[in-house]
C-alpha positions in Angstrom: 97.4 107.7 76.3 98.6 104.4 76.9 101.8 105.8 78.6 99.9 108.5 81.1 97.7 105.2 82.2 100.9 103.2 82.9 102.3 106.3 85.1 98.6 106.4 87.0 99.1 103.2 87.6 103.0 103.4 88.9 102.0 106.4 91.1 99.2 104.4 92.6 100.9 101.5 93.5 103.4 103.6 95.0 100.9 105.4 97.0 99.5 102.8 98.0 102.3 101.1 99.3 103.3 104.4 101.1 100.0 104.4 102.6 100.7 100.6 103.7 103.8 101.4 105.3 101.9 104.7 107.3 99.5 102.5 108.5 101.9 99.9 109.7 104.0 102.1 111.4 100.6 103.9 112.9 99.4 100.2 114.3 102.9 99.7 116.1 102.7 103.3 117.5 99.2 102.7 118.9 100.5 98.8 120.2 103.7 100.5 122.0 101.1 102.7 123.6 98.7 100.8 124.7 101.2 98.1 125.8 102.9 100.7 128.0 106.4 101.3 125.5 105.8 104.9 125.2 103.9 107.1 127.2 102.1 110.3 125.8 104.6 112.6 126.9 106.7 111.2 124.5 104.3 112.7 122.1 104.7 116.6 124.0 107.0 119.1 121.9 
């Protein structure tokens, strides 16, 4: 038991270091836009 709660608690900090990184990367997208770097048509397919 003590091992399955020691791999929750791996998989969550790596989780939530993923999502850290996502949200980062999601605040400098939104910066670059809004400070003119990209334009929305970099965002078309």
């Amino acid at each position: 038991m003590l091992e399955q709660d020691e791999e929750v608690n791996a998989d969550t900090a790596a989780l939530e270091k993923q999502k850290r990184h996502l949200e980062k990367g999601k605040s400098r997208l939104i910066d670059s836009y809004a400070e003119g770097v990209i334009e929305k048509s970099d965002f078309d397919p």
